[in-house]
C-alpha atoms as an extended CHARMM CRD file, in Angstrom:
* protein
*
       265  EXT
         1         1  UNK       CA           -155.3270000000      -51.3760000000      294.2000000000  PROA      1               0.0000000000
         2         2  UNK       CA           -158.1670000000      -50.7310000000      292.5310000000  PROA      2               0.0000000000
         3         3  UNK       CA           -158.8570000000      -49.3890000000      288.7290000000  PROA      3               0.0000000000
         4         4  UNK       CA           -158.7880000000      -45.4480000000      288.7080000000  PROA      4               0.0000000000
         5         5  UNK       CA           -160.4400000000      -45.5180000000      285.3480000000  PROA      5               0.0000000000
         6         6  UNK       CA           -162.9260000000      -48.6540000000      283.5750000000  PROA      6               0.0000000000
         7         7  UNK       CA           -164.7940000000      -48.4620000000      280.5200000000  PROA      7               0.0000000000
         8         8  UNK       CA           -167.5700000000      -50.9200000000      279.8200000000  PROA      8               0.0000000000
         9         9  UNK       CA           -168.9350000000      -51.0540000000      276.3160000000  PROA      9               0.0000000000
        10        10  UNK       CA           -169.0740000000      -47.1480000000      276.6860000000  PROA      10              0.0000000000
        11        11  UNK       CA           -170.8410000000      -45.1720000000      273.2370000000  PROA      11              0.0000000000
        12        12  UNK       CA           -171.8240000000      -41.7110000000      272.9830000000  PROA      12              0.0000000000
        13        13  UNK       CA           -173.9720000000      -40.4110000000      270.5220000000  PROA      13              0.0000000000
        14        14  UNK       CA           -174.7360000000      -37.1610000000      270.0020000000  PROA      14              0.0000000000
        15        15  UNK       CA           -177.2520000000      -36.0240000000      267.3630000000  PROA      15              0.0000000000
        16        16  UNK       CA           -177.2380000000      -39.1650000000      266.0750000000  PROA      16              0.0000000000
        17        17  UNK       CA           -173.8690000000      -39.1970000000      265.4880000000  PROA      17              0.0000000000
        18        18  UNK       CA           -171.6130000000      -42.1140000000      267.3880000000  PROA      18              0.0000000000
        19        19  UNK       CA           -168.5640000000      -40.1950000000      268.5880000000  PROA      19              0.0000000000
        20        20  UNK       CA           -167.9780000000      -42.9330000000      270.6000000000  PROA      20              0.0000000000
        21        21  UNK       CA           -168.7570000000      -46.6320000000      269.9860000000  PROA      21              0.0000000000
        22        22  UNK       CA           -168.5910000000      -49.5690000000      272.4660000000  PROA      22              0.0000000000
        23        23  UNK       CA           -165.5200000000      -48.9520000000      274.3250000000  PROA      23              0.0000000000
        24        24  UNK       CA           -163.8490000000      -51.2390000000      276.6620000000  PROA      24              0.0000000000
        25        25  UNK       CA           -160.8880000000      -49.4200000000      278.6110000000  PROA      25              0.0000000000
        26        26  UNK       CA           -159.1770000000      -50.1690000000      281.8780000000  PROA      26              0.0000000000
        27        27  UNK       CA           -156.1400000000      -48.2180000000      283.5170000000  PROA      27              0.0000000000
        28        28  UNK       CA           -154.6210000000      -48.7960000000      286.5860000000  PROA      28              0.0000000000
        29        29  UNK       CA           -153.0350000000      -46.8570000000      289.5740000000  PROA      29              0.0000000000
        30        30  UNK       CA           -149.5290000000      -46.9240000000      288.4990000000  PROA      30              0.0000000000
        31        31  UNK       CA           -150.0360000000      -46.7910000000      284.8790000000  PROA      31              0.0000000000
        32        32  UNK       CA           -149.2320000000      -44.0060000000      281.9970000000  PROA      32              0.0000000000
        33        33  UNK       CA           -151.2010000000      -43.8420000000      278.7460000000  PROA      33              0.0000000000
        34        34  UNK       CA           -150.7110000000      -42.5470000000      275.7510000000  PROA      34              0.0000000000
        35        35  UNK       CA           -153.9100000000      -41.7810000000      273.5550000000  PROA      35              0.0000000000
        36        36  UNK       CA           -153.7590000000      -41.5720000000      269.6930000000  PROA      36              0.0000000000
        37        37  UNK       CA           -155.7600000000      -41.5920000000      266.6900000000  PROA      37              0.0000000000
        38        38  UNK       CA           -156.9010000000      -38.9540000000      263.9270000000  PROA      38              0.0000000000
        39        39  UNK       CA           -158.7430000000      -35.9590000000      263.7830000000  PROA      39              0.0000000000
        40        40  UNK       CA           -162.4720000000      -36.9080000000      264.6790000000  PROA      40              0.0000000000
        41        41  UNK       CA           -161.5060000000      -40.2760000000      266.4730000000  PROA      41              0.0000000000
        42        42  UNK       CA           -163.0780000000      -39.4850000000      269.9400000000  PROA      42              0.0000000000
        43        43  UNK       CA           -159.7590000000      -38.7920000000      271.5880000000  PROA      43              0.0000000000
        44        44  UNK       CA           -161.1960000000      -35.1170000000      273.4740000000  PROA      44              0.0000000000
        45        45  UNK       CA           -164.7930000000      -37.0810000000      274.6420000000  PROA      45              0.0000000000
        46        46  UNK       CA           -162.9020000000      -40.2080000000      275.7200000000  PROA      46              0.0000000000
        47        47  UNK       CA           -160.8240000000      -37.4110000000      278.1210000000  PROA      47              0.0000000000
        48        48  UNK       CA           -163.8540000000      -35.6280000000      278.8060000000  PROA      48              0.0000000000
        49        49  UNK       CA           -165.4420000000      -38.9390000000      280.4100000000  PROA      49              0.0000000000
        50        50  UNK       CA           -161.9300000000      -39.4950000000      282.2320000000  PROA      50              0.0000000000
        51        51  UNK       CA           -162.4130000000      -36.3360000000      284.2430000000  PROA      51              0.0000000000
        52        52  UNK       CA           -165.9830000000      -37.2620000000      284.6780000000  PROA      52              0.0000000000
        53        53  UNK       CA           -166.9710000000      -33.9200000000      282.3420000000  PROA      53              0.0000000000
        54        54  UNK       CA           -169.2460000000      -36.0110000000      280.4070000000  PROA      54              0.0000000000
        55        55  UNK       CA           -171.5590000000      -39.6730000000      281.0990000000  PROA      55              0.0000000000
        56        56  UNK       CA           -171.7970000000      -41.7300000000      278.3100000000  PROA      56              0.0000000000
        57        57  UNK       CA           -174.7900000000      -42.2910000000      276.3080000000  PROA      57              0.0000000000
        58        58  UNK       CA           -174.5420000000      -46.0740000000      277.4050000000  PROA      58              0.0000000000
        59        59  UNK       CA           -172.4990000000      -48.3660000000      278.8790000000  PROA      59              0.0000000000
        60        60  UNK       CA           -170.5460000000      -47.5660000000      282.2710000000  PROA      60              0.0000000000
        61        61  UNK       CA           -167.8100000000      -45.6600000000      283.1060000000  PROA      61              0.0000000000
        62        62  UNK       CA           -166.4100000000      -45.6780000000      286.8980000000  PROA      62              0.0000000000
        63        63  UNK       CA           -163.7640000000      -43.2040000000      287.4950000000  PROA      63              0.0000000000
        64        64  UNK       CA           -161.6800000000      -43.5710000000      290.4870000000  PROA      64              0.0000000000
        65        65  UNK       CA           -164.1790000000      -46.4610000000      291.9300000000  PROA      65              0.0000000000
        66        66  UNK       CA           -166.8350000000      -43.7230000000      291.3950000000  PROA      66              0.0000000000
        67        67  UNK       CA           -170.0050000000      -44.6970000000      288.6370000000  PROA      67              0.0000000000
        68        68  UNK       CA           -171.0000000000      -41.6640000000      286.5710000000  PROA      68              0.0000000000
        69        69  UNK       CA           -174.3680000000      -40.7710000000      287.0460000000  PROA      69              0.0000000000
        70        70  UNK       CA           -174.1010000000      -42.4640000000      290.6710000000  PROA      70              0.0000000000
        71        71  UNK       CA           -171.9230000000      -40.3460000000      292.3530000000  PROA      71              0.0000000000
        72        72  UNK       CA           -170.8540000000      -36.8750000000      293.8520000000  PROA      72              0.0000000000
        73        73  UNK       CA           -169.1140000000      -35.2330000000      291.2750000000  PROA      73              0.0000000000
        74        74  UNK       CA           -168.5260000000      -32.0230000000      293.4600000000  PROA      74              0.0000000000
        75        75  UNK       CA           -166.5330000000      -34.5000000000      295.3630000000  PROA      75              0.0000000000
        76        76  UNK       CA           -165.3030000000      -36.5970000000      292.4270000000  PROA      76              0.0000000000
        77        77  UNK       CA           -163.5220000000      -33.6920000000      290.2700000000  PROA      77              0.0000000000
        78        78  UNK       CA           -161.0210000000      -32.6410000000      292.9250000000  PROA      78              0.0000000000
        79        79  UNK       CA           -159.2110000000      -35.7410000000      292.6150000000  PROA      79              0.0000000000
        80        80  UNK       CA           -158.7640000000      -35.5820000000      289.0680000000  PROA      80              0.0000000000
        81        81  UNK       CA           -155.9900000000      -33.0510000000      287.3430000000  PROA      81              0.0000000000
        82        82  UNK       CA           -157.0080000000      -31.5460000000      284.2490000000  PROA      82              0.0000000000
        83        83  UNK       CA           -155.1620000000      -29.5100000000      281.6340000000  PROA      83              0.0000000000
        84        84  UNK       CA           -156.2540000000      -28.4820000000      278.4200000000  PROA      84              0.0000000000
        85        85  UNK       CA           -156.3570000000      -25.5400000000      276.0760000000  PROA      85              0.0000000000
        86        86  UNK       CA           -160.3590000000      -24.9800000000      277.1420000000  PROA      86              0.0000000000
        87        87  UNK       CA           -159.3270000000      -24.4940000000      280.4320000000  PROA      87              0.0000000000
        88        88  UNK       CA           -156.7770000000      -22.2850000000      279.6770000000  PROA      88              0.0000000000
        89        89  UNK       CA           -159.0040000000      -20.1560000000      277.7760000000  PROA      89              0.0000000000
        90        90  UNK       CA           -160.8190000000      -19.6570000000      280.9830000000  PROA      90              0.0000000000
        91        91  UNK       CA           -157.8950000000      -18.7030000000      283.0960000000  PROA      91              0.0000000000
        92        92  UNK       CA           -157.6320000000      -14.3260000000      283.5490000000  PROA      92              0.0000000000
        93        93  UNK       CA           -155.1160000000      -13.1750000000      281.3220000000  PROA      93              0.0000000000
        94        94  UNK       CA           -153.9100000000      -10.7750000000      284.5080000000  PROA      94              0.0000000000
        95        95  UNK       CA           -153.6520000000      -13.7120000000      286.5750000000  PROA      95              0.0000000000
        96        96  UNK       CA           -149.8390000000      -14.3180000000      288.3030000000  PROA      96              0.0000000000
        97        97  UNK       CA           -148.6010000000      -17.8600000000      287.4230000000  PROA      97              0.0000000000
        98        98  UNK       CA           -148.4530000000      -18.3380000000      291.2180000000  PROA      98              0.0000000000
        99        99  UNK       CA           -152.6740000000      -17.3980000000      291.8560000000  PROA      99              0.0000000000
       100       100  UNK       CA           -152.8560000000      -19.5590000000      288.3500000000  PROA      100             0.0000000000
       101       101  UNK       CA           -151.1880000000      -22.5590000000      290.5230000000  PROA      101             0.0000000000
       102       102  UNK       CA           -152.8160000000      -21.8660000000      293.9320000000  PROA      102             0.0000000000
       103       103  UNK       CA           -156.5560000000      -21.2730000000      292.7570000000  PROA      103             0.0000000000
       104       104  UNK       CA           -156.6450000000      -25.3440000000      292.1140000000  PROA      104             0.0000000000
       105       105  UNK       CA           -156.8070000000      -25.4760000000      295.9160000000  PROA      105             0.0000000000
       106       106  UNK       CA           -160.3440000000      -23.7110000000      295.1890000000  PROA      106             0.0000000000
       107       107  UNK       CA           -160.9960000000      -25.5540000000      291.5950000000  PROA      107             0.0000000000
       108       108  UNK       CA           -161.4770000000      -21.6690000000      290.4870000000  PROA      108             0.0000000000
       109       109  UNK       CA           -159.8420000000      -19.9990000000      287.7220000000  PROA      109             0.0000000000
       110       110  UNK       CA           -159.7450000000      -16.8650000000      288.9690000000  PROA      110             0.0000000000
       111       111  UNK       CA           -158.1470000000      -15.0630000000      292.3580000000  PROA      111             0.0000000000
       112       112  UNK       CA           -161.5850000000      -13.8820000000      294.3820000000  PROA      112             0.0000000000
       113       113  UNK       CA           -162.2010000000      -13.8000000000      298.1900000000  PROA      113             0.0000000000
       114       114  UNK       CA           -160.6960000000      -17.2100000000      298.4590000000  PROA      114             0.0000000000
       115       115  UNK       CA           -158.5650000000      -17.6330000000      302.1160000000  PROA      115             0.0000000000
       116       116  UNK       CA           -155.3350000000      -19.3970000000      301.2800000000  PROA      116             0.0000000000
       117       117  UNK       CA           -153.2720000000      -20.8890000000      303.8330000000  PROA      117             0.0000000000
       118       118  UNK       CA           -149.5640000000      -20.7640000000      304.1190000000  PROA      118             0.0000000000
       119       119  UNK       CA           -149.1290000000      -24.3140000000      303.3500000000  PROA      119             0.0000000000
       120       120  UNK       CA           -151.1530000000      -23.8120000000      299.9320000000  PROA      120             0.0000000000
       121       121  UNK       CA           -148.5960000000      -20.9340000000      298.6000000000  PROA      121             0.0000000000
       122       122  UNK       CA           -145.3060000000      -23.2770000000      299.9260000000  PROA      122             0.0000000000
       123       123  UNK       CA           -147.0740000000      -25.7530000000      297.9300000000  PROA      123             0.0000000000
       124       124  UNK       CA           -147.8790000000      -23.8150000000      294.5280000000  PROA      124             0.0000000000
       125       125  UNK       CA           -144.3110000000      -22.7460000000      295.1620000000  PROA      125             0.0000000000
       126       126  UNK       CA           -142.6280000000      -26.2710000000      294.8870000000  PROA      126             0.0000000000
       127       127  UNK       CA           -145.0340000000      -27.6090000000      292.2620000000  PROA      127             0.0000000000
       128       128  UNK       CA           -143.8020000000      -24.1830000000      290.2790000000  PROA      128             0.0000000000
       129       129  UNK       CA           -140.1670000000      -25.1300000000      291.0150000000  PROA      129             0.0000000000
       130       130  UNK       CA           -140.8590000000      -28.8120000000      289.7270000000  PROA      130             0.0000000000
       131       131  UNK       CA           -141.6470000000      -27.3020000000      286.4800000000  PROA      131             0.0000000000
       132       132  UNK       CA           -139.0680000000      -25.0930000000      285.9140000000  PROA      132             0.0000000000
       133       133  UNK       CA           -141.5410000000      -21.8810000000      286.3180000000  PROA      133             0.0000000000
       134       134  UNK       CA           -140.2070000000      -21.0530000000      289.7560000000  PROA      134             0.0000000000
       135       135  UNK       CA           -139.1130000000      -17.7230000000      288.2210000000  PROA      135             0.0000000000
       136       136  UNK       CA           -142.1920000000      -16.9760000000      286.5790000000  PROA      136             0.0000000000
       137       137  UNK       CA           -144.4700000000      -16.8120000000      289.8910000000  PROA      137             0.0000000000
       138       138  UNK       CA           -144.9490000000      -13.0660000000      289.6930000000  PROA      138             0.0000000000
       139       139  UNK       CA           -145.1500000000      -12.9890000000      285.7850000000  PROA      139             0.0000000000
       140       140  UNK       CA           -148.9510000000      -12.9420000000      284.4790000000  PROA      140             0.0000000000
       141       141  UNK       CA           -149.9810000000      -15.6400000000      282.9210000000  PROA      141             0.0000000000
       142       142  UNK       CA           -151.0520000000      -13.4700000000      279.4560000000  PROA      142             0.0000000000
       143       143  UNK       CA           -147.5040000000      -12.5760000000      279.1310000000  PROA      143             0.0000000000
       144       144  UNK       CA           -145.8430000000      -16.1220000000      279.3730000000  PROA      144             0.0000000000
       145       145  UNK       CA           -144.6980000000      -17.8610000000      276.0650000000  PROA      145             0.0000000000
       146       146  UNK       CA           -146.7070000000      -21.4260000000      274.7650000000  PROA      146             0.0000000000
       147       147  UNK       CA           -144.2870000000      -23.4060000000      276.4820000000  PROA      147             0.0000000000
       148       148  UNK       CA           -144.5370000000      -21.6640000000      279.6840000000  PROA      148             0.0000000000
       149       149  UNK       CA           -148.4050000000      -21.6180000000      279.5430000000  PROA      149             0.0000000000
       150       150  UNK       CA           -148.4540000000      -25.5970000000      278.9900000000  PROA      150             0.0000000000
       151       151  UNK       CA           -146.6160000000      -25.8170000000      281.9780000000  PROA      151             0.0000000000
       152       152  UNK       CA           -148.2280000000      -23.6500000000      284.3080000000  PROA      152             0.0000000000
       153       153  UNK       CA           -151.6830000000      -25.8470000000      282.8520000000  PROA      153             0.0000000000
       154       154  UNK       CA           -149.7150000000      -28.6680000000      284.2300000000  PROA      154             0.0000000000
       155       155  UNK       CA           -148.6990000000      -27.1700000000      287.1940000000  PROA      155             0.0000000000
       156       156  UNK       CA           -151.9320000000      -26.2670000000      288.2360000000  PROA      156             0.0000000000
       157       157  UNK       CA           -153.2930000000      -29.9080000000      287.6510000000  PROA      157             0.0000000000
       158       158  UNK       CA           -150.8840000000      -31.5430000000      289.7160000000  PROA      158             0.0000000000
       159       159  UNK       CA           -151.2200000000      -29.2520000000      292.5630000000  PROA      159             0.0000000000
       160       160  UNK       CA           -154.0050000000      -30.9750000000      294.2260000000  PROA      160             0.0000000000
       161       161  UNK       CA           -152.2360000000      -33.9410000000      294.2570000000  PROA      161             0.0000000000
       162       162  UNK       CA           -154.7130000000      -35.6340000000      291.7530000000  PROA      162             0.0000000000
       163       163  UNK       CA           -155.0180000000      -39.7870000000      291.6000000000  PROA      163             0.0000000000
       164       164  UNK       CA           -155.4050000000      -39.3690000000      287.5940000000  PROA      164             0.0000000000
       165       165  UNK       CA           -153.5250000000      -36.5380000000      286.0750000000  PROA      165             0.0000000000
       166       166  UNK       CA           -155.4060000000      -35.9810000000      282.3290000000  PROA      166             0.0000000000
       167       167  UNK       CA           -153.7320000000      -34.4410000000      279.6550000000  PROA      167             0.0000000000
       168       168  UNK       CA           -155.4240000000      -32.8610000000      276.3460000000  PROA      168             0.0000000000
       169       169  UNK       CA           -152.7390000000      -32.1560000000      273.7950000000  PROA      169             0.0000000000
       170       170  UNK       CA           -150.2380000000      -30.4470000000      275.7420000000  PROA      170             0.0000000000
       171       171  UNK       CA           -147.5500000000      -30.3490000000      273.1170000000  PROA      171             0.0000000000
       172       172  UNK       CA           -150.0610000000      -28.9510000000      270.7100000000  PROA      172             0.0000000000
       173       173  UNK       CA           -148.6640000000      -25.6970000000      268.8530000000  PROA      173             0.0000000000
       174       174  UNK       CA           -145.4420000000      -25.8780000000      271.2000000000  PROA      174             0.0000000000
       175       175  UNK       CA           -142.1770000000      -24.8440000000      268.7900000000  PROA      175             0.0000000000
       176       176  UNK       CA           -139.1580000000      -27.5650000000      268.9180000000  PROA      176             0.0000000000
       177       177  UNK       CA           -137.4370000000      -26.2980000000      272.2260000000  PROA      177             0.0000000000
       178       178  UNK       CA           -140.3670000000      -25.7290000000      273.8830000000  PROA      178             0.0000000000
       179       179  UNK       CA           -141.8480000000      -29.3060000000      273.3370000000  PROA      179             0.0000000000
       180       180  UNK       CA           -139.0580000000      -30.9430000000      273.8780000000  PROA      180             0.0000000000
       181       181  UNK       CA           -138.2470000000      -29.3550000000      277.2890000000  PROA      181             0.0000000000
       182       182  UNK       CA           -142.3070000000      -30.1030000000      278.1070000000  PROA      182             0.0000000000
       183       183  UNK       CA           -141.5510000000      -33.4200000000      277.3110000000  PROA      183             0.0000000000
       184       184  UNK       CA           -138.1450000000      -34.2810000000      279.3900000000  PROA      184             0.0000000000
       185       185  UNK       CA           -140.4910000000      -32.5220000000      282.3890000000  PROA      185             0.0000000000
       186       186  UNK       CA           -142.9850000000      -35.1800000000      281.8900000000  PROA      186             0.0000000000
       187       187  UNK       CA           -141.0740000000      -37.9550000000      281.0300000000  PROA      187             0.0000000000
       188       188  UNK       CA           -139.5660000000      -37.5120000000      284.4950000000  PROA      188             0.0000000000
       189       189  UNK       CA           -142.7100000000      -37.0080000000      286.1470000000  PROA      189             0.0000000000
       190       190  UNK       CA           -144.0190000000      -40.0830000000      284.6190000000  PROA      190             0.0000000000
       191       191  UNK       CA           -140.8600000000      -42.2860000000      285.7970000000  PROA      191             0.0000000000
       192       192  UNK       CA           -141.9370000000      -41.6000000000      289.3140000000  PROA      192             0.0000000000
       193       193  UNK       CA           -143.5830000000      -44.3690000000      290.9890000000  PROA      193             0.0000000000
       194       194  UNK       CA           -145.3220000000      -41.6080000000      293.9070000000  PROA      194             0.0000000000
       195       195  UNK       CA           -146.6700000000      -39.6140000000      290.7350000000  PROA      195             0.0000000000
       196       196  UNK       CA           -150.7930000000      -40.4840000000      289.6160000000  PROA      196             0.0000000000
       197       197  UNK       CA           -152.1130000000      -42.4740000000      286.6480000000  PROA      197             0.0000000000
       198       198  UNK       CA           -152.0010000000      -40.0450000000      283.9090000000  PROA      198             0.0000000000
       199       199  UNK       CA           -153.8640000000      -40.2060000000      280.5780000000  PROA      199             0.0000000000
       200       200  UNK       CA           -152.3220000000      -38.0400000000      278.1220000000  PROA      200             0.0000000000
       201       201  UNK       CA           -154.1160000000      -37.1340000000      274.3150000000  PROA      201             0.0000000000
       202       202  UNK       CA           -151.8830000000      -36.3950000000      271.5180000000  PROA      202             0.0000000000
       203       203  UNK       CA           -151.8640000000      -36.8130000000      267.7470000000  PROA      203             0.0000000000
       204       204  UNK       CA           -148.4710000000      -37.2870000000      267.1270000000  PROA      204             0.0000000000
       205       205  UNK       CA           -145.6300000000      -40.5200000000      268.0310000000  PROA      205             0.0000000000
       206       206  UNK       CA           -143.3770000000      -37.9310000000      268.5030000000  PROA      206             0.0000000000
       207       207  UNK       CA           -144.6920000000      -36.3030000000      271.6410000000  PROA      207             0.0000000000
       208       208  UNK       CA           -144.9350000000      -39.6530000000      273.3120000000  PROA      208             0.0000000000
       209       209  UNK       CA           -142.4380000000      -38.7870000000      276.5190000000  PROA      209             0.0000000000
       210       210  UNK       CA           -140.1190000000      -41.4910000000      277.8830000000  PROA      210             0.0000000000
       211       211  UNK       CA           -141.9000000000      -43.3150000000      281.0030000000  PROA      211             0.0000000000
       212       212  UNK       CA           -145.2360000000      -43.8960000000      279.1500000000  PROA      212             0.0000000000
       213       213  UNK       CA           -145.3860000000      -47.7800000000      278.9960000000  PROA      213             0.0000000000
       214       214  UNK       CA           -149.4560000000      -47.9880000000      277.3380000000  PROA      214             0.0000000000
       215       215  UNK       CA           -150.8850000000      -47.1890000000      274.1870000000  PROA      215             0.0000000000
       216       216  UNK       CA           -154.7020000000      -46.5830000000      272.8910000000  PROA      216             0.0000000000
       217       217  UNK       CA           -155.2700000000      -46.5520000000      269.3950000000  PROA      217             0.0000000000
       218       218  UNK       CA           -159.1080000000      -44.5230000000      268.5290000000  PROA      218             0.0000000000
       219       219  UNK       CA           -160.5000000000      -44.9070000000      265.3070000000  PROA      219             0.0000000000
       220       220  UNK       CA           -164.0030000000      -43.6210000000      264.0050000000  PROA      220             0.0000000000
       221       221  UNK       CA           -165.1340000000      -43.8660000000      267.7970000000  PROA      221             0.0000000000
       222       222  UNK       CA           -163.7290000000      -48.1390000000      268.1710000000  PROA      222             0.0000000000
       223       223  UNK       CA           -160.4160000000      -48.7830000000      270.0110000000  PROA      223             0.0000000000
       224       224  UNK       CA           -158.4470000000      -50.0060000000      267.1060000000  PROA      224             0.0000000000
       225       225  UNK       CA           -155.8820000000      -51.2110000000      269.8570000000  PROA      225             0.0000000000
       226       226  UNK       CA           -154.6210000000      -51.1540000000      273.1060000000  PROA      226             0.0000000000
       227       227  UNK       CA           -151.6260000000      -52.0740000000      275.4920000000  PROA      227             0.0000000000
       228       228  UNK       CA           -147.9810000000      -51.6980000000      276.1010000000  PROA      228             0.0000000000
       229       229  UNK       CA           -146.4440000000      -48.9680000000      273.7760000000  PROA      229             0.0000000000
       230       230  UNK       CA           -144.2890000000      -52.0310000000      272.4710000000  PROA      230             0.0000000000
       231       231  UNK       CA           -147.1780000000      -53.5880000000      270.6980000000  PROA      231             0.0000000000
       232       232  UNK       CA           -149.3380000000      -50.9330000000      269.7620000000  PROA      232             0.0000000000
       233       233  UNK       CA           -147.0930000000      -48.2130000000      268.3490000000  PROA      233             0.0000000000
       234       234  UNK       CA           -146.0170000000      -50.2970000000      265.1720000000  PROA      234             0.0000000000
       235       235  UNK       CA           -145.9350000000      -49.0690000000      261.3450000000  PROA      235             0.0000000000
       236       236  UNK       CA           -149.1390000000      -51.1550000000      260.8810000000  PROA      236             0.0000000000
       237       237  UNK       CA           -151.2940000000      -50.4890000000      263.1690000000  PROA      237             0.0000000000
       238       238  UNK       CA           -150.4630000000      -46.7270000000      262.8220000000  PROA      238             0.0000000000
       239       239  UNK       CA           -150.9090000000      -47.6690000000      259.0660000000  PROA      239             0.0000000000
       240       240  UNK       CA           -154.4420000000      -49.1900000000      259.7760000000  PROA      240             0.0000000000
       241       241  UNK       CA           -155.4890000000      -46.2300000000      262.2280000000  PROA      241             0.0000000000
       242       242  UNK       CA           -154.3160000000      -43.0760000000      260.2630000000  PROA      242             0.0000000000
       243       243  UNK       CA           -155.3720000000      -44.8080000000      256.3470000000  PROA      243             0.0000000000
       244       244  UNK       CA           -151.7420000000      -44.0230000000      255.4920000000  PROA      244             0.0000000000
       245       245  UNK       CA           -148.6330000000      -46.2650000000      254.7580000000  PROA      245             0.0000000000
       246       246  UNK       CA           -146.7970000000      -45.2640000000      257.5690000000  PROA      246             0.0000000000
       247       247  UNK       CA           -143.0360000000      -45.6800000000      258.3380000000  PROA      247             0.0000000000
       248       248  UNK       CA           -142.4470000000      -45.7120000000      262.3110000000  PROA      248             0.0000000000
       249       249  UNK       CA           -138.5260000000      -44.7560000000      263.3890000000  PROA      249             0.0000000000
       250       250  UNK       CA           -137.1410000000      -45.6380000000      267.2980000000  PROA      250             0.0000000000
       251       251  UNK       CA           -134.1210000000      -44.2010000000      269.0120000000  PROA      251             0.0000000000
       252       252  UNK       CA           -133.8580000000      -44.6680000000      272.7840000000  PROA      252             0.0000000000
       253       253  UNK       CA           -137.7060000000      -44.7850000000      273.8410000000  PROA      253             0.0000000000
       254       254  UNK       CA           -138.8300000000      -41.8970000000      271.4660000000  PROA      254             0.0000000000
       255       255  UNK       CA           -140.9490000000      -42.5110000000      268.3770000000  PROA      255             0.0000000000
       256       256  UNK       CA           -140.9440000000      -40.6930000000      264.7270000000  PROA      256             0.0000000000
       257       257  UNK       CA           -143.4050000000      -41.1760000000      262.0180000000  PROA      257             0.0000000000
       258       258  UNK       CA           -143.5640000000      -40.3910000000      258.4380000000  PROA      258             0.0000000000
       259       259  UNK       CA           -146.0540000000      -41.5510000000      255.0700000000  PROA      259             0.0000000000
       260       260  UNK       CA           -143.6530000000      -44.2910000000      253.6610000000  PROA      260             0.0000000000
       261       261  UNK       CA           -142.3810000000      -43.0820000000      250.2550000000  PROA      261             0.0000000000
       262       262  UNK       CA           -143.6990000000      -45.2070000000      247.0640000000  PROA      262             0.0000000000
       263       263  UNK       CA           -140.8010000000      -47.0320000000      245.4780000000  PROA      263             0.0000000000
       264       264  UNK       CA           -139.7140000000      -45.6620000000      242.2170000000  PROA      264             0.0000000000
       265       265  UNK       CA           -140.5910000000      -47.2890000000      239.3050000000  PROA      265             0.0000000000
């Protein structure tokens, strides 16, 4: 199978500013990615090129077999899933969760004059039930907690069927329960061989879901390392990439991180 995603010595500058510098970055069909690094790193632009919102200011990026600025994106962007806190900015407040879910037939964000076929609301229906938000398809999407909100973003993405599900953050700002159920969903969802590539931004080891088996370390722009989660999420590279002596903890595939306390004199 081919690569859905390939980097090759990709940099973006904008206003003279490299946000992105020479990146080299290939993921495969049945792989899931985890993609860390500080405020500032390039994390949100490296996604941004993933779901072919963005070329690069050199280099080339193909995304699902497809070069930017050589292909159809109107044809392109339906087979990626997206979910982000932009794009749920743009999504009606008065919205149900199941028009929320169905409009990604439509790649709209809001119910219009669209004609929806029976097989599209059986669908939104099961993806809904996947989730746990089943119960929720009648609720508006203004009056649903964080948690809930994530996972109708989620939802959404998947419903297409996408061949690279991208993630931006989806833990962010989520309270203990409610990151922790978000998590178990998509560790699942990630242990299923039928389910896409997925690419998944976070800033912290501890949102790192079970079933993610690679790692991508961003730094200033530069991949600071990549590969299985194994090798890459280790006390010093984290160290190295965050400028802080950090202390890396592992219980049964999940990750926590703390600054390493100075010894006492």
């Amino acid at each position: 199978m081919a690569s859905v995603l390939k980097l090759e010595d990709v940099s973006v500058v904008r206003d003279e500013n490299s946000i992105l510098d020479s990146v080299n970055w290939t993921v495969e069909p049945d792989e899931r990615w985890v993609v860390l690094g500080p405020n500032g790193a390039g994390k949100t632009t490296l996604l941004q090129i993933a779901a072919a919102a963005m070329h690069p200011t050199s280099g080339v990026a193909t995304v699902l077999g497809e070069p930017l600025g050589h292909s159809d994106l109107a044809e392109l962007r339906p087979r990626l899933g997206f979910a982000s806190s932009a794009l749920a900015r743009r999504i009606p407040r008065n919205e149900t969760v199941l028009d929320v879910v169905m409009t990604a037939a439509y790649a709209v964000t809001g119910r219009w004059n669209e004609e929806y076929e029976e097989i599209d609301e059986r669908r939104a229906h099961r993806v809904l039930s996947e989730w746990n938000l089943d119960h929720l398809a009648e609720r508006t999407f203004g009056n649903l907690s964080d948690g809930e909100q994530k996972r109708v973003q989620i939802a959404r993405a998947v419903m297409t069927d996408p061949e690279i599900l991208l993630l931006d953050e989806p833990a962010a700002s989520l309270d203990l329960g409610g990151r922790e159920e978000l998590l178990q969903l998509l560790g699942g969802y990630a242990s299923d061989p039928r389910s896409p590539a997925i690419i998944m931004v976070t800033h912290h080891v501890e949102e790192i879901p079970l079933g993610f088996g690679n790692a991508l370390l961003l730094t200033d722009g530069r991949v600071a390392a990549q590969g299985t989660v194994a090798d890459v999420i280790t006390s010093e590279r984290l160290s190295d990439t965050f400028g802080l002596q950090i202390e890396l903890t592992e219980q049964d595939g999940r990750y926590s991180a703390r600054a390493r306390q100075a010894a006492a004199e």
